[in-house]
C-alpha positions in Angstrom: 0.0 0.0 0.0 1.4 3.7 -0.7 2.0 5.9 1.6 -0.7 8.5 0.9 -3.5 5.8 0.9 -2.2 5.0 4.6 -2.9 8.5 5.3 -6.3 9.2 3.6 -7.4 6.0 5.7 -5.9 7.6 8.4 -7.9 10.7 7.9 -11.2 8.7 7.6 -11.3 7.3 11.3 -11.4 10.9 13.2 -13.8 12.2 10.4 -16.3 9.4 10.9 -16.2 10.1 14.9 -16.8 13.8 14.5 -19.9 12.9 12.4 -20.8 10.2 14.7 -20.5 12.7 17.8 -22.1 15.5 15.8 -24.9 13.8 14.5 -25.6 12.7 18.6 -25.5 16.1 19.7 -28.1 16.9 17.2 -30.1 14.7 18.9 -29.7 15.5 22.1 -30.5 19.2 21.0 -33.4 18.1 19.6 -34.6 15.8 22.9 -34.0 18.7 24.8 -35.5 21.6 22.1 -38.9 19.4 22.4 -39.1 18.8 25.7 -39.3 22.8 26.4 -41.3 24.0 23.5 -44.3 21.1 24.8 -44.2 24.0 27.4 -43.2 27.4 26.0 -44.3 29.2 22.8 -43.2 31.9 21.5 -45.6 34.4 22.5 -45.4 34.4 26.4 -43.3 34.5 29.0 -40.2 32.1 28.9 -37.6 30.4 30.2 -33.9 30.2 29.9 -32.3 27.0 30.2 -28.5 26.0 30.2 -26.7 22.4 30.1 -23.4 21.4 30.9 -21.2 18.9 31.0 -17.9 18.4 32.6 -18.2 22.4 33.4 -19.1 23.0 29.6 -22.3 24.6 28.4 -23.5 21.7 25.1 -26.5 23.6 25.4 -27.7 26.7 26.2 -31.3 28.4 24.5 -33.5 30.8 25.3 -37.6 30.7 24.7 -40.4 33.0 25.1 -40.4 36.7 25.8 -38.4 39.3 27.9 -41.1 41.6 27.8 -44.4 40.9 26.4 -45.3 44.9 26.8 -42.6 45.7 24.1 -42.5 42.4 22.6 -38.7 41.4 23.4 -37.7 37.8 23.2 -35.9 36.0 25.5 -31.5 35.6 25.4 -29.6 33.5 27.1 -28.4 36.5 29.0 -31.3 37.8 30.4 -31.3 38.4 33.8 -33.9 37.1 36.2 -34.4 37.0 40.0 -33.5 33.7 41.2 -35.5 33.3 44.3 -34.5 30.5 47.0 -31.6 29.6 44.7 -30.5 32.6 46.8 -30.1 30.1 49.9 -27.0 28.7 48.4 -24.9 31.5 48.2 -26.3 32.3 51.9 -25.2 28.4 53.4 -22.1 28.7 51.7 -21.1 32.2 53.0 -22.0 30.5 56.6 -19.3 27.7 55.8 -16.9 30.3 54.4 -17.2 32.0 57.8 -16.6 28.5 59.5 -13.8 27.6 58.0 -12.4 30.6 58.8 -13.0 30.2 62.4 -15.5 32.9 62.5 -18.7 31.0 63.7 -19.5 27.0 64.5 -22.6 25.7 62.9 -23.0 24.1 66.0 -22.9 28.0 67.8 -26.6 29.2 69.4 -27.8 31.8 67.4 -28.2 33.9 70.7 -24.6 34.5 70.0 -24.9 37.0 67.5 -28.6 38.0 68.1 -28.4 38.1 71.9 -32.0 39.3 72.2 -33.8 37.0 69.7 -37.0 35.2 72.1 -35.9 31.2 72.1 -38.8 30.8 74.3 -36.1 28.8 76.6 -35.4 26.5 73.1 -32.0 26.3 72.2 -31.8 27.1 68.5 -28.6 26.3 66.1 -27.3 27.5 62.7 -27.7 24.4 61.9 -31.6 24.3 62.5 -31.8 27.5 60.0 -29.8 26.4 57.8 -31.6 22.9 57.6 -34.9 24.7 58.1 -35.6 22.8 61.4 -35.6 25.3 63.8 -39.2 25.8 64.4 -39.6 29.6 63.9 -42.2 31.0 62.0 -41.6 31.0 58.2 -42.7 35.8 57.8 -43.6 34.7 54.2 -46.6 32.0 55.8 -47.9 34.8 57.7 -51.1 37.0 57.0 -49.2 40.7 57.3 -46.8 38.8 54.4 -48.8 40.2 51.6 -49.3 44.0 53.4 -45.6 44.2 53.9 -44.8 43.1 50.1 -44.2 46.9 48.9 -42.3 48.3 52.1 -38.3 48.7 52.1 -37.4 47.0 55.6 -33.8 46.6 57.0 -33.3 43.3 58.3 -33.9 44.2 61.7 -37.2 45.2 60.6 -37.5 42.0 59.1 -36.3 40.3 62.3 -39.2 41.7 64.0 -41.9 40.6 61.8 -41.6 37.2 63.2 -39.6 37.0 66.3 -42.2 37.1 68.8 -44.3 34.7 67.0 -45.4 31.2 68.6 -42.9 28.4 67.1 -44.3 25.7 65.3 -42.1 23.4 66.7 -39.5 22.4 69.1 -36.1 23.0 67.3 -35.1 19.7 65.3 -38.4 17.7 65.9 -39.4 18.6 62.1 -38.6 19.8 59.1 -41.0 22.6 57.4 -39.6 25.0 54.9 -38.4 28.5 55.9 -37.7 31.8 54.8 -37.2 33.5 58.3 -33.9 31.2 59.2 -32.3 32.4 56.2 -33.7 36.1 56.9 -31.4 35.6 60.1 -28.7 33.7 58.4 -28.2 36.8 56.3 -28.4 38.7 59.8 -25.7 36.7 61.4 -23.4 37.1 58.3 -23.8 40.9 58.9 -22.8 41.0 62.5 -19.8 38.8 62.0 -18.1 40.6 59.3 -19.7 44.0 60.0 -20.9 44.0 56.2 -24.0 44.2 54.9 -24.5 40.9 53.4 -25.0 42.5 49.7 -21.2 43.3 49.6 -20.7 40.2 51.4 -22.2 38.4 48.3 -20.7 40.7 45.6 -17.3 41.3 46.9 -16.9 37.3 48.4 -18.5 35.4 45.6 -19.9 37.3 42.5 -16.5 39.2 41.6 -14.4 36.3 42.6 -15.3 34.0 40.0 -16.5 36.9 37.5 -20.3 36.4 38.0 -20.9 39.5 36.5 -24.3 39.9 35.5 -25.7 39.0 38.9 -26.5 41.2 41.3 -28.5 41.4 45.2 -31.9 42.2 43.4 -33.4 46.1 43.1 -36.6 47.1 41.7 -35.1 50.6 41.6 -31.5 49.6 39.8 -31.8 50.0 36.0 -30.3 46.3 35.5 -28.9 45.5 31.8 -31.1 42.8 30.2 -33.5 42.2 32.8 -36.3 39.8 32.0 -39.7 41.3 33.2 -41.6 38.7 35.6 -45.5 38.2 34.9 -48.1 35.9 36.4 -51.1 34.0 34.7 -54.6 35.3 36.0 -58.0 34.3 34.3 -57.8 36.9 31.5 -54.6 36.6 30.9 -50.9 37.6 31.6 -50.4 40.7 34.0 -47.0 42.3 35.4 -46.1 40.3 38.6 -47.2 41.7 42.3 -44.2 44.2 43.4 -42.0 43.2 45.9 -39.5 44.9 47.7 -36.2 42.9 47.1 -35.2 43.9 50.6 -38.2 41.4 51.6 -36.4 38.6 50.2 -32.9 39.0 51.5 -30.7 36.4 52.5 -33.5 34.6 51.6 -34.4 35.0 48.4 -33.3 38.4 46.9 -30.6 37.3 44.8 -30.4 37.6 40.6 -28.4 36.0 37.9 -28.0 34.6 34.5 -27.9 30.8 33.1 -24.2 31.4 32.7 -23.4 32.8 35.7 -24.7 30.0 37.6 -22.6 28.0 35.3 -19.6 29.8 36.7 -21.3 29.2 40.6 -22.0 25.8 40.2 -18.1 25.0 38.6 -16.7 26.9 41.2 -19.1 24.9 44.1 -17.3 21.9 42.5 -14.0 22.8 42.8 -13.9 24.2 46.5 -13.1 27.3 45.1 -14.8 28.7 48.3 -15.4 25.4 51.0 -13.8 22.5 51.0 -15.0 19.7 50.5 -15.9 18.2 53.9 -17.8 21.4 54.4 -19.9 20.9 50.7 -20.7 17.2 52.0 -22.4 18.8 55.4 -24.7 20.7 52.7 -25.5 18.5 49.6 -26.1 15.4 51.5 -29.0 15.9 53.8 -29.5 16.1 57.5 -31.0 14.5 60.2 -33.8 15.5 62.5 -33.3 14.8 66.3 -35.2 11.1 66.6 -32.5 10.2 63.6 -35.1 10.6 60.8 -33.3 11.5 57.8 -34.1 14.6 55.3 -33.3 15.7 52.0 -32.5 18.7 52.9 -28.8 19.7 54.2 -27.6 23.6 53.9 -29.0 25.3 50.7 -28.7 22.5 48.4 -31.5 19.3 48.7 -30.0 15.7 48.1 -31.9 14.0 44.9 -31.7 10.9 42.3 -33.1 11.3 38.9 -33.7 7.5 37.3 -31.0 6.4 39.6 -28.4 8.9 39.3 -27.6 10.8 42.6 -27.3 14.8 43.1 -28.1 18.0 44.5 -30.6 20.9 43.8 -32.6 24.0 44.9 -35.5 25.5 43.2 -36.5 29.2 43.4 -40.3 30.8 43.7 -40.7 34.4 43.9 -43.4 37.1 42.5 -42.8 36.4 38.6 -40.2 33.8 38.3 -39.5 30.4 39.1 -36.1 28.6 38.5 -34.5 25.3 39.3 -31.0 24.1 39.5 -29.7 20.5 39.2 -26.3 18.9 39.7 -25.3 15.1 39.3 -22.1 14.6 40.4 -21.0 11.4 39.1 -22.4 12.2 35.2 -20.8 15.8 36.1 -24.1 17.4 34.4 -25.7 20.5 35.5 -29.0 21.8 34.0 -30.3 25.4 35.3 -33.8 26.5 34.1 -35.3 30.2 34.9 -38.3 31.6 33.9 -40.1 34.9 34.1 -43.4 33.4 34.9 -44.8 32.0 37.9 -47.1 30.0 35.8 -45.2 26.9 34.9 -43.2 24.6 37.0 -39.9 24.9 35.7 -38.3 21.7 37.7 -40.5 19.0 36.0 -38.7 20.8 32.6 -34.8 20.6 34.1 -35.4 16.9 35.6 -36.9 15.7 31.9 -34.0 17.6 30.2 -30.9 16.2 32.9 -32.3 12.4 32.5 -32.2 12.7 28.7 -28.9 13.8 29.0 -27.4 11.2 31.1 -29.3 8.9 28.8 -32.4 8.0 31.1 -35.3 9.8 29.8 -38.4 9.8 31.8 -41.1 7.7 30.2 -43.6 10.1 28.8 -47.4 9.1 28.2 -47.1 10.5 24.7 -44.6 7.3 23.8 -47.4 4.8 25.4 -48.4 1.8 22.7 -51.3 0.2 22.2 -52.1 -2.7 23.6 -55.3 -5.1 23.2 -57.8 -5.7 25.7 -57.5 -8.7 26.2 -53.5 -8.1 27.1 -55.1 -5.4 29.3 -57.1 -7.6 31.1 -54.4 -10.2 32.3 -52.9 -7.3 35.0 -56.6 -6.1 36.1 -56.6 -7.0 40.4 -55.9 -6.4 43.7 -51.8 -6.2 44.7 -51.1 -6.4 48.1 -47.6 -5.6 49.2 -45.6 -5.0 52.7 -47.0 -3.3 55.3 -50.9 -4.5 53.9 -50.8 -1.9 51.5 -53.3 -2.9 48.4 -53.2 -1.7 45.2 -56.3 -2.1 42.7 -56.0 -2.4 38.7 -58.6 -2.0 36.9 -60.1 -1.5 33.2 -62.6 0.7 31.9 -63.7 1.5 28.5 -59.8 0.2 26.6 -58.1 2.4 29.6 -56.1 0.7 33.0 -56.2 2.4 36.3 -54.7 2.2 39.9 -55.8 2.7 43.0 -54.7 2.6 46.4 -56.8 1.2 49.2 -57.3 4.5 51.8 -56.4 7.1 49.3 -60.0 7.7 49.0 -60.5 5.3 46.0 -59.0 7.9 43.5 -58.1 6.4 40.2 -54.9 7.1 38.5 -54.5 6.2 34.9 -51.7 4.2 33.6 -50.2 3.6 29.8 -48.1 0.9 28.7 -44.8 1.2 27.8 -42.8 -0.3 25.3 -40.4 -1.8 27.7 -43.3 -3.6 29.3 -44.0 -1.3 32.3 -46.9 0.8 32.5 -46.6 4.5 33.5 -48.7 7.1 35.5 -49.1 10.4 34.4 -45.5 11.8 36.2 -43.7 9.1 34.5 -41.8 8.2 37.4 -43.9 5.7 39.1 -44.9 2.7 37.3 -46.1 -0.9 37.4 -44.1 -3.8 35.8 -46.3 -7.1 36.0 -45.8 -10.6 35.6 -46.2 -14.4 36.4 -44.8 -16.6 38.5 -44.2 -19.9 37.8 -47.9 -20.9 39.3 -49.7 -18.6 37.1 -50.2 -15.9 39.6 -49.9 -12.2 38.8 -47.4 -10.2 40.8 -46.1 -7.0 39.9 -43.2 -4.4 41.1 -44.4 -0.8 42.2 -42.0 1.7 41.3 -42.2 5.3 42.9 -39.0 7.5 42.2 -36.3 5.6 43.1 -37.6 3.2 45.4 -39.5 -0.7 44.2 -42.1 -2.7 46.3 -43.1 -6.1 45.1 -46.8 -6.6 45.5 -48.2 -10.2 44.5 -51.3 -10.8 43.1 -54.8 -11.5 45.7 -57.8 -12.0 45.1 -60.4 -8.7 46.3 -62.4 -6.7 44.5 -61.7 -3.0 44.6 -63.5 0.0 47.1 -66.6 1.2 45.8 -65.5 4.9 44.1 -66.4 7.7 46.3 -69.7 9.5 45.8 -70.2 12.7 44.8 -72.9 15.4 45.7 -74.7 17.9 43.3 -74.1 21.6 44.6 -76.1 24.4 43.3 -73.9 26.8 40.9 -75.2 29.6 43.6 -73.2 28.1 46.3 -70.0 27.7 43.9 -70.1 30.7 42.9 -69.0 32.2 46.6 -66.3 29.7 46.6 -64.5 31.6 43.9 -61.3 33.0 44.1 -57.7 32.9 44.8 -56.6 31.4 47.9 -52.9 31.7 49.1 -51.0 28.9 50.2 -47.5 30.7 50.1 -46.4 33.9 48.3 -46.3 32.8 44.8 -48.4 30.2 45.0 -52.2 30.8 45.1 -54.8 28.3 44.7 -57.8 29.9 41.9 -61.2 28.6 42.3 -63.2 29.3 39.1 -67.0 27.9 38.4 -68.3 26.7 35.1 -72.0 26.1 34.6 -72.6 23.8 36.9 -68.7 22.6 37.6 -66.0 24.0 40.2 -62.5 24.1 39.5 -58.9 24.4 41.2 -55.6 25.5 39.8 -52.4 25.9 41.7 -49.8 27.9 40.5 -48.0 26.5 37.7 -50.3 23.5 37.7 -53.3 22.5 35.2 -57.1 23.5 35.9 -58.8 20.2 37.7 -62.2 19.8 38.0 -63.1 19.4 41.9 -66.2 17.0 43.2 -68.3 18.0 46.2 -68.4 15.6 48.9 -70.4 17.6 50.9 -71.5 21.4 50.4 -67.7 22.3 51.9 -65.7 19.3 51.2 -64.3 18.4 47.9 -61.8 16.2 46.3 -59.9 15.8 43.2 -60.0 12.3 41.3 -56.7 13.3 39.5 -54.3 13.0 42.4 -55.1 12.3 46.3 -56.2 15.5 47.6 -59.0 17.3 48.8 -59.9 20.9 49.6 -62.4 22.1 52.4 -63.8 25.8 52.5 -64.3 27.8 55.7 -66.8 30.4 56.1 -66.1 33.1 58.7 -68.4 34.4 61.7 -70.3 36.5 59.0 -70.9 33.5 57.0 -68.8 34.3 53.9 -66.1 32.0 52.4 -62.6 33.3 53.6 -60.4 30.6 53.2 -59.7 27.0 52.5 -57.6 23.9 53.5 -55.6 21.9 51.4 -55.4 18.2 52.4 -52.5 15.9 50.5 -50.1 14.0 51.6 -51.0 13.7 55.1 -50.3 17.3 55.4 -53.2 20.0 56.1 -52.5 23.1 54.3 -54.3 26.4 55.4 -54.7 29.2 52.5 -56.6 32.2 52.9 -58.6 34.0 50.3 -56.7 37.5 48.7 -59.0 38.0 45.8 
């Protein structure tokens, strides 16, 4: 063979694996490009999304609109509040200040806020950074919304809440707050006799070069700023104002795809804790029985179709983001959106498990599959702890029930892989035989299996509804607050009632009684409360064995 064939062949091999690699990206674009535009037209408000690997953007798009008003689209540089993304910075500045011999995370907080009320409870760092200390979350509270357009100084702040009853005795629960990191941010001030804005900007944001983010303003002309909106009935409107001295330490923080590129790299390479110290924050914590939580300093401890990592999503008054890390695929996917309409962490877990190559099942991919295959799974499961599970087919279509979960059927879709899917996509049945011809089947919820095997029962009789007069709905309507950001809206329809949370369809709600109602999509029901004068002034959310108290605003 001559010489120059050797090196044409030569040639060939690296061209053929740049096509191979390019043609894969393509792909992956595309996975990615369609799982945000099922979301996100053009015409509204948007989201920016970055992915990286190995501390590299591969992809990195804008959709949507900057500002609907004068009909801007949305750039990867846009600039949007981040919300409780903000918490991060906040828990790492608290380690910073550790390692540097400054404060102990172990340290009462009466050390550096000698007059805060314990109410004789000793309360940590720890408990507000893990958001066990039982204080009173200011953003759950009534005089929240009233406040929303005052300038306050943390100490202001401070007061809002510190002579309200706890909820619990420090490290008995966990129950999300804003006021721990309100006094977080406090503490950081009192240490380095800063305010914690320069703290941020000086410590962390022109360290690693982070700079188009900023501690937020509503004052501040701020380049490229992506206007925040929230979906009413007719419509989109500007977003509530809030005074960004509200959020603080807490929430007040804003930023860029990119720049939380640079954050998340740095986090990674103890550019500003070590290691031992990030472990303490990504990893969880423990409550005082030994109960482990998800949650650790700032970051929350996660698995997406098996792969471990760490994230934090952000809600404030017109935007929503979300932040995901997996450490050993090194991929990071940050979403942010200038809408508090959409829920932009079901869009950043689809997107990270295509890219580590474990898409979420989606009902759209579901086959089709005879009835008669259909019927061979329809029972009663019963797995550990007596907990029975119900199959059942109705008109071509399977669904599941759980035995006290107030009968509520789920629908589920086969999958090509044999597994059938509810709606989320990640919980599933897989069914089969045993050797004696019984059925048995493994449950699958997140990351966690339970084998149920086949008995035979029939299932609970579905729950009955009552007929309620349109007159009576209509004094249910309304929007109901659960949290800042995220309202409940009660509309009527003829004769039908409907609920929609924030970022969540419109589900049709069925009247157990002339108060009581419950949804037949997911297990969950919603009880009004009239006041002394008779009139509807609030509601309770029941799911999840949690009771949920939201008032009426509107």
């Amino acid at each position: 063979m001559k010489s120059s064939q050797k090196f044409r062949i030569f040639l060939l091999i690296p061209f053929f694996l740049f096509a191979c690699l390019t043609i894969e990206a393509q792909d992956l674009e595309k996975e990615i490009d369609d799982i945000v535009t099922s979301m996100y037209t053009a015409d509204e408000p948007g989201i920016s999304i970055l992915v990286a690997k190995d501390g590299k953007p591969i992809f990195r798009k804008a959709y949507g609109k900057a500002n609907l008003e004068l009909d801007v689209d949305l750039k990867p540089e846009n600039v949007f509040e981040i919300g409780s993304i903000t918490k991060q910075f906040t828990a790492v500045a608290i380690l910073m200040l550790e390692e540097q011999g400054k404060l102990k995370i172990e340290d009462k907080i009466t050390k550096y806020i000698p007059d805060y009320p314990t109410n004789d409870k000793i309360i940590t760092i720890h408990h507000l950074l893990n958001h066990t200390s039982g204080i009173k979350s200011y953003t759950g509270m009534e005089s929240f919304m009233k406040l929303a357009r005052n300038d306050m100084t943390p100490k202001e702040l401070i007061n809002v809440f510190k002579n309200e009853p706890m909820d619990f005795d420090p490290g008995e629960k966990f129950l999300y707050n804003n006021s721990g990191y309100i006094l977080l941010g406090y503490i950081i001030e009192v240490i380095t006799g800063d305010t914690y804005e320069n703290f941020i900007e000086k410590n962390i944001f022109k360290k690693i070069s982070m700079n188009s983010s900023y501690y937020g303003s509503m004052k501040e002309l701020i380049k490229n700023r992506a206007y925040g909106y929230q979906q009413k009935d007719e419509g989109y409107v500007n977003a509530d104002y809030l005074s960004l001295t509200l959020p603080y330490a807490a929430g007040s923080l804003m930023s860029t795809v990119d720049d939380l590129l640079k954050w998340q790299n740095a986090i990674s390479a103890n550019t500003f804790i070590k290691r031992t110290s990030l472990e303490k924050a990504i990893n969880g914590s423990t409550l005082n029985n030994g109960e482990e939580i998800n949650y650790g300093y700032g970051w929350g401890k996660m698995t997406i179709q098996g792969s471990k990592g760490y994230a934090h999503s952000g809600g404030i008054f017109g935007y929503t983001t979300n932040g995901i890390f997996l450490e050993d695929e090194n991929v990071y996917v940050v979403g942010l959106t200038n809408c508090n309409c959409k829920r932009v962490s079901d869009i950043t877990r689809r997107v990270a498990a295509v890219v580590i190559g474990k898409p979420i099942p989606n009902k759209k991919d579901a086959i089709t599959l005879s009835e008669d295959k259909l019927k061979k799974w329809v029972g009663a499961y019963q797995f550990e702890e007596n907990i029975i599970r119900h199959v059942t087919l109705r008109d071509g279509q399977l669904y599941s029930l759980r035995e006290g979960e107030d009968s509520r059927e789920f629908k589920i879709y086969p999958m090509k892989d044999g597994s059938f899917i509810f709606d989320e996509g990640t919980i599933s049945y897989t069914f089969s035989m045993t050797k004696d011809g019984r059925r048995q089947t493994i449950f699958k919820s997140g990351e966690e299996s339970f084998t149920g095997k086949g008995i035979d029962k029939a299932p609970p009789a579905e729950k009955k509804t009552i007929k309620v007069s349109s007159d009576i709905l209509k004094k249910y309507i309304g929007k109901y607050e659960l949290q800042p950001s995220f309202i409940i809206n009660v509309t009527v329809e003829g004769d039908s009632i409907f609920a929609q949370a924030t970022g969540q369809p419109k589900f049709e709600i069925f009247a157990e009684t002339e108060l009581r109602f419950f949804l037949k999509v997911v297990p969950a029901e919603i009880v009004f409360s009239k006041n002394e004068e008779g009139k509807v002034d609030s509601l309770t959310l029941n799911q999840g064995g949690r009771q949920m108290p939201a008032k009426k605003i509107e």
